[in-house]
C-alpha positions as CSV (number, residue, x, y, z in Angstrom):
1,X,0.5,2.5,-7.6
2,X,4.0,2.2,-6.9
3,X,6.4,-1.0,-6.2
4,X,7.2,0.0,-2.3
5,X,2.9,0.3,-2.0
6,X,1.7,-3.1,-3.7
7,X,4.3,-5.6,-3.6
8,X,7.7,-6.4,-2.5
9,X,10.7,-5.4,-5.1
10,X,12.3,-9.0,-6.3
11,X,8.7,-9.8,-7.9
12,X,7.2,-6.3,-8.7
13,X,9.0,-6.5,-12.3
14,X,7.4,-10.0,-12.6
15,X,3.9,-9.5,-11.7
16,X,3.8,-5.9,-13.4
17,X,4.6,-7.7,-16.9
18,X,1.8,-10.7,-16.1
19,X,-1.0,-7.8,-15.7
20,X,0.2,-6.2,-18.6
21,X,-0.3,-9.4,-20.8
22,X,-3.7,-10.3,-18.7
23,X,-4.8,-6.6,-19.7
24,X,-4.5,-7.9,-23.6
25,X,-6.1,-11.5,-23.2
26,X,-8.7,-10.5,-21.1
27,X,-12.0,-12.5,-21.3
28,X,-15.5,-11.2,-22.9
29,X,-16.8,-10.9,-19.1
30,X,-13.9,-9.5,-18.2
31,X,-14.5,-6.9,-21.1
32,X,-18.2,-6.2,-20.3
33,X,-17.2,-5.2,-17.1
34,X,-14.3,-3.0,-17.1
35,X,-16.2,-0.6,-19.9
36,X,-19.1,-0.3,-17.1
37,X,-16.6,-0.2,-14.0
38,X,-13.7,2.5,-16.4
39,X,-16.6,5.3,-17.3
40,X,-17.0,5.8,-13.6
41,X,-20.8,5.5,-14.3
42,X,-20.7,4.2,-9.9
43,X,-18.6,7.2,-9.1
44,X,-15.5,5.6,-8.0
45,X,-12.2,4.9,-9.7
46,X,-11.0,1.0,-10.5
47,X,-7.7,0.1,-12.0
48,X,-7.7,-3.8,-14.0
49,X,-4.9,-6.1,-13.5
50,X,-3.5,-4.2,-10.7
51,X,-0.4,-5.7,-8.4
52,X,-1.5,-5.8,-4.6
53,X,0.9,-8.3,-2.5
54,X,2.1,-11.5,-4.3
55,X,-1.5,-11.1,-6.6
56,X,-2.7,-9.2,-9.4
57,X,-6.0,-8.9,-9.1
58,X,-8.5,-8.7,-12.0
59,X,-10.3,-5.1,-10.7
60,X,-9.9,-3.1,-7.5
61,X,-11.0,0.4,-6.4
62,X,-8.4,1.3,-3.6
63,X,-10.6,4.0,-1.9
64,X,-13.3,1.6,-1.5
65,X,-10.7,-1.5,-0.9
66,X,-13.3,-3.4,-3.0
67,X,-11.8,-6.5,-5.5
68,X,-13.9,-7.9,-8.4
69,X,-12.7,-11.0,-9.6
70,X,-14.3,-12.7,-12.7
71,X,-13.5,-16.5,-12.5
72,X,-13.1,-19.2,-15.7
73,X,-13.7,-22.7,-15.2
74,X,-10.1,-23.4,-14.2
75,X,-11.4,-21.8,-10.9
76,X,-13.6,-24.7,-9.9
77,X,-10.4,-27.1,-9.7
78,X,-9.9,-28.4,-6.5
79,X,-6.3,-27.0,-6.5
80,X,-7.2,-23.9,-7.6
81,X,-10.0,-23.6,-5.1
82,X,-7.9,-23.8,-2.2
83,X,-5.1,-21.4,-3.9
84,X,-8.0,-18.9,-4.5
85,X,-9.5,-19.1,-0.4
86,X,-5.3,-18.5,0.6
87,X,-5.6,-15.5,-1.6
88,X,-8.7,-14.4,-0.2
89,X,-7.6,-14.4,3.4
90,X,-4.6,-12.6,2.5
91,X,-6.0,-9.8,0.7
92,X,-8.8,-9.5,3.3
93,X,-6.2,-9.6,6.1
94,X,-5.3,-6.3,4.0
95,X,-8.5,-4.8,4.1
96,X,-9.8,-6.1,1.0
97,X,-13.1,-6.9,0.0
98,X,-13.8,-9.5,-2.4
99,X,-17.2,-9.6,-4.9
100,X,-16.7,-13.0,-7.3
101,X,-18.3,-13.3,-10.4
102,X,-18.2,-16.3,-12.8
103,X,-17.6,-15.6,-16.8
104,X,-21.4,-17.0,-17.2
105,X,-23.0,-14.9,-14.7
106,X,-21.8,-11.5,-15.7
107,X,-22.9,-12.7,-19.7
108,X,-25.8,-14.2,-18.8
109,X,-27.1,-11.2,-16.3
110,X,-24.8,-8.6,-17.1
111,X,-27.5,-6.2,-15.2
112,X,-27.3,-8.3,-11.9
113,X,-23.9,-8.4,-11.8
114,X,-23.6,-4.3,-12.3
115,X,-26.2,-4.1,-9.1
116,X,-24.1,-6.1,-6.8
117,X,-21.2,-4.0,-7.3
118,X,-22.9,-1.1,-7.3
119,X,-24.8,-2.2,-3.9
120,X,-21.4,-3.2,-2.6
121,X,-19.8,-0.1,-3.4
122,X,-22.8,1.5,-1.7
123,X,-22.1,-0.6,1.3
124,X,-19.1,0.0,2.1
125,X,-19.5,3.8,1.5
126,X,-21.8,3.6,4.3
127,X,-19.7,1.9,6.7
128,X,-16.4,4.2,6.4
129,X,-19.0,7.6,6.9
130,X,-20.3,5.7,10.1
131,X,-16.7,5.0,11.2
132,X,-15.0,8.2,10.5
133,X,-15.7,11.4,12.2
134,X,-16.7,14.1,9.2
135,X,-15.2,17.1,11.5
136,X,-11.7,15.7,10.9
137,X,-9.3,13.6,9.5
138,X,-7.1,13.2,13.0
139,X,-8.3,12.7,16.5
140,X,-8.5,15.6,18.8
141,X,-6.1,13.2,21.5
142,X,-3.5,12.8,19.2
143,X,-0.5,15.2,20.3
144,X,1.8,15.9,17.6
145,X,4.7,15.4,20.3
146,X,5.8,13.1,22.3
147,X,5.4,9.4,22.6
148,X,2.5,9.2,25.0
149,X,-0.3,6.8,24.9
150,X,-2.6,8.1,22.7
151,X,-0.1,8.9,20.5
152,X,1.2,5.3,20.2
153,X,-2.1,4.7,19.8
154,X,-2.7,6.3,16.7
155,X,1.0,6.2,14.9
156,X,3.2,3.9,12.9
157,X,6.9,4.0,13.3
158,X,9.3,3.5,10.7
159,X,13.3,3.0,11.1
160,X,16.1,1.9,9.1
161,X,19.3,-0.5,9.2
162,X,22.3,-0.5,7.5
163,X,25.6,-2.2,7.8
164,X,27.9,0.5,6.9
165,X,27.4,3.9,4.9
166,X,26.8,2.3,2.4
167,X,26.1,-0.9,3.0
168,X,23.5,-3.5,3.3
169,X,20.2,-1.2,3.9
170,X,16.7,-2.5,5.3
171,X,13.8,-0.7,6.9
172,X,10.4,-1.7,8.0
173,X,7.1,-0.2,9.6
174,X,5.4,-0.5,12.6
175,X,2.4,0.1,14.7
176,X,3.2,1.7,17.5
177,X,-0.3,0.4,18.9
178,X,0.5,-3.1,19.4
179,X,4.1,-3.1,17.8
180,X,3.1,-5.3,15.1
181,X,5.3,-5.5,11.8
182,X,3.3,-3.3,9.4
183,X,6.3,-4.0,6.3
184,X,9.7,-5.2,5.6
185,X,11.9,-3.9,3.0
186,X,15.6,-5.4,2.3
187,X,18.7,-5.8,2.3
188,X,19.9,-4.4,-0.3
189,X,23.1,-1.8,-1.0
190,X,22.2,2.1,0.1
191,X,22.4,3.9,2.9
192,X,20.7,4.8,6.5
193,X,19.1,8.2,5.9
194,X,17.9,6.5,2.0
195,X,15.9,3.5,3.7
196,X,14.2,6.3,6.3
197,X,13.4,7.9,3.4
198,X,11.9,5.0,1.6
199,X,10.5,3.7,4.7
200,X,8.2,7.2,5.0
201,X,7.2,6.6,1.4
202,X,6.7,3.8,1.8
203,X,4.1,4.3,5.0
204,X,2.6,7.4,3.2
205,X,1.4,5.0,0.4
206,X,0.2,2.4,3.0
207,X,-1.8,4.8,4.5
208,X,-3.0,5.8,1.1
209,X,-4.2,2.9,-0.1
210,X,-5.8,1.7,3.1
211,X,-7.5,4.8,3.0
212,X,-5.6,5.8,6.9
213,X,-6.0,9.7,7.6
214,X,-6.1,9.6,11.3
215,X,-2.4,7.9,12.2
216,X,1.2,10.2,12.0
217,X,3.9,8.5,11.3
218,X,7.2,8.9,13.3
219,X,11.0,8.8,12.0
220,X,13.8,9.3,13.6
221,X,15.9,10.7,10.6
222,X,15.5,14.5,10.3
223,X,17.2,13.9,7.3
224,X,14.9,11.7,5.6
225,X,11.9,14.1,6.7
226,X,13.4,17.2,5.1
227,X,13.7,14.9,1.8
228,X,10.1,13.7,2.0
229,X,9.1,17.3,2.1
230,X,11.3,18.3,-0.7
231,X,9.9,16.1,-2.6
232,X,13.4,14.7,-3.4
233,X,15.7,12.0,-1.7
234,X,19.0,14.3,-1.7
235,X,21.6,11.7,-1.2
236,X,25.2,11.8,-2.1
237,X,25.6,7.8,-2.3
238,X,26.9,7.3,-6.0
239,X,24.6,5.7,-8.6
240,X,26.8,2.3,-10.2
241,X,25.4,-0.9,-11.4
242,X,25.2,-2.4,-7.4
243,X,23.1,0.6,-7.1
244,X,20.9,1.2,-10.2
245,X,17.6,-0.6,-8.7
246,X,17.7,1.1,-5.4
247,X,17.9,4.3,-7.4
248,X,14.8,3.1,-9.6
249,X,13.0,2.5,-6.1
250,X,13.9,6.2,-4.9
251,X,12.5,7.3,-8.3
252,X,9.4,5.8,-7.8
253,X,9.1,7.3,-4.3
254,X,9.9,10.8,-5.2
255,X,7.0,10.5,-8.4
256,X,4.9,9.0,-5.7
257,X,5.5,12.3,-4.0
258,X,4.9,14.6,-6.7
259,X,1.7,13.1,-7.4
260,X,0.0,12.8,-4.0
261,X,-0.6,14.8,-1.1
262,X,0.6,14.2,2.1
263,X,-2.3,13.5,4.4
264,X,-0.9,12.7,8.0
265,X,2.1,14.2,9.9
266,X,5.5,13.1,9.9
267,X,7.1,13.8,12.9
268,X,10.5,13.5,14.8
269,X,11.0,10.8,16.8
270,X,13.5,12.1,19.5
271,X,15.5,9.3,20.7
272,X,17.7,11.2,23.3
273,X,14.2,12.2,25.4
274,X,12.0,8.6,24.7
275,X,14.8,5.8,23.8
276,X,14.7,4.1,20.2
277,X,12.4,4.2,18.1
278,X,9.4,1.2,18.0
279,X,10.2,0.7,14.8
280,X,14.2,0.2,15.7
281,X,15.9,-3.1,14.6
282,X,18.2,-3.4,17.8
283,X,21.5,-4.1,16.2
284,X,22.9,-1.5,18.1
């Protein structure tokens, strides 16, 4: 995963260089699960030490939005205990699962421990096929034009701000359902068509992760569409020092890109015929 899908740029560097240490101190438990859970013997893919939010979690299979944690002593503090149920609600307010294990269980009955997951994995394989029609990935009501109701009603938004060209740049997501904030990116120095750009990445790999197939996403940038299906963010702003980690960002997007399909449609958001955009900052 990317920085714009798991965590917000001014601590991505951090946390990325935590997981990397916790990947070479981790625990015998920690061990003994992670050669079960990396040979794919429960047919599904988990990534250790992985970035999601302000956390890095100890194991987590994105399709299946499950977390495995495996918990030391220092976990039992009362401090700690309350830090960990904060985390909890805000990775399940994500979509997250969460299956805890302490260090002794997993040594002691190594085969228990492998059954929960396994049943959990099962579990929740169950639920998405009841929830998700198996004819097809979008609903039949969704028109790939206009703004009407079933539309909104199945569609994210996404819009940019910036203070000049160039200047101070921000974007964010939103759902056009209820209009709720989906993500916030910004300020920092680029330009308008760069954060639409970014912002569509950055909802692609949203809707990636949380496993969404069934949403489009609108933009209001014809510009920033043609990029995303080039592949390649074809801007003219000039790369400098004030610039450099905004470029870095745009060539995460563009590998994120290469390397994974684009599952929903990205459409124009005509602003002449419906007004601004849901997702618009109202600066105007």
């Amino acid at each position: 995963m990317y920085i714009y899908e798991t965590a917000d740029d001014s601590i991505y560097e951090a946390l990325k260089d935590m997981s990397l240490e916790n990947r070479k101190r981790h625990t015998q438990a920690e061990s003994i699960v992670w050669e079960y859970l990396r040979a794919k013997h429960l047919g599904h893919k988990f990534r250790r030490q992985h970035v999601i939010k302000d956390y890095i979690v100890d194991f987590v299979c994105l399709h299946s939005k499950l977390i495995i944690e495996i918990d030391g002593k220092y976990h039992y503090t009362k401090a700690q205990m309350v830090s960990d149920e904060q985390r909890t609600a805000e990775l399940e307010a994500l979509g997250f699962r969460m299956l805890r294990f302490d260090n002794a269980e997993v040594i002691g009955n190594t085969g228990r421990v492998l059954n929960e997951i396994k049943r959990r994995l099962m579990e929740t394989s169950n639920q998405s096929q009841t929830a998700r029609p198996k004819t097809s990935n979008a609903p039949a009501s969704l028109p790939l034009e206009g703004p009407g109701e079933a539309a909104r009603s199945h569609a994210w938004a996404v819009d940019a701000a910036c203070s000049g060209n160039p200047g101070p740049m921000e974007y964010r997501g939103v759902d056009m359902a209820d209009g709720r904030q989906l993500f916030h990116f910004g300020p920092m120095q680029g330009t308008n068509n760069i954060g639409e750009f970014l912002a569509i990445v950055h909802a692609l790999a949203l809707m990636e992760q949380l496993g969404i197939r069934d949403k489009a996403i609108y933009s209001d940038s014809y510009n920033a569409i043609l990029w995303v299906s080039k592949k390649q963010c074809r801007t003219k702003l000039a790369r400098t020092p004030q610039t450099e980690q905004l470029f870095r960002i745009i060539a995460r997007a563009e590998q994120w890109l290469r390397t994974h399909p684009v599952r929903v449609p990205i459409l124009k958001w005509e602003t002449a015929k419906w007004g601004e955009s849901p997702a618009d900052f109202g600066r105007k």
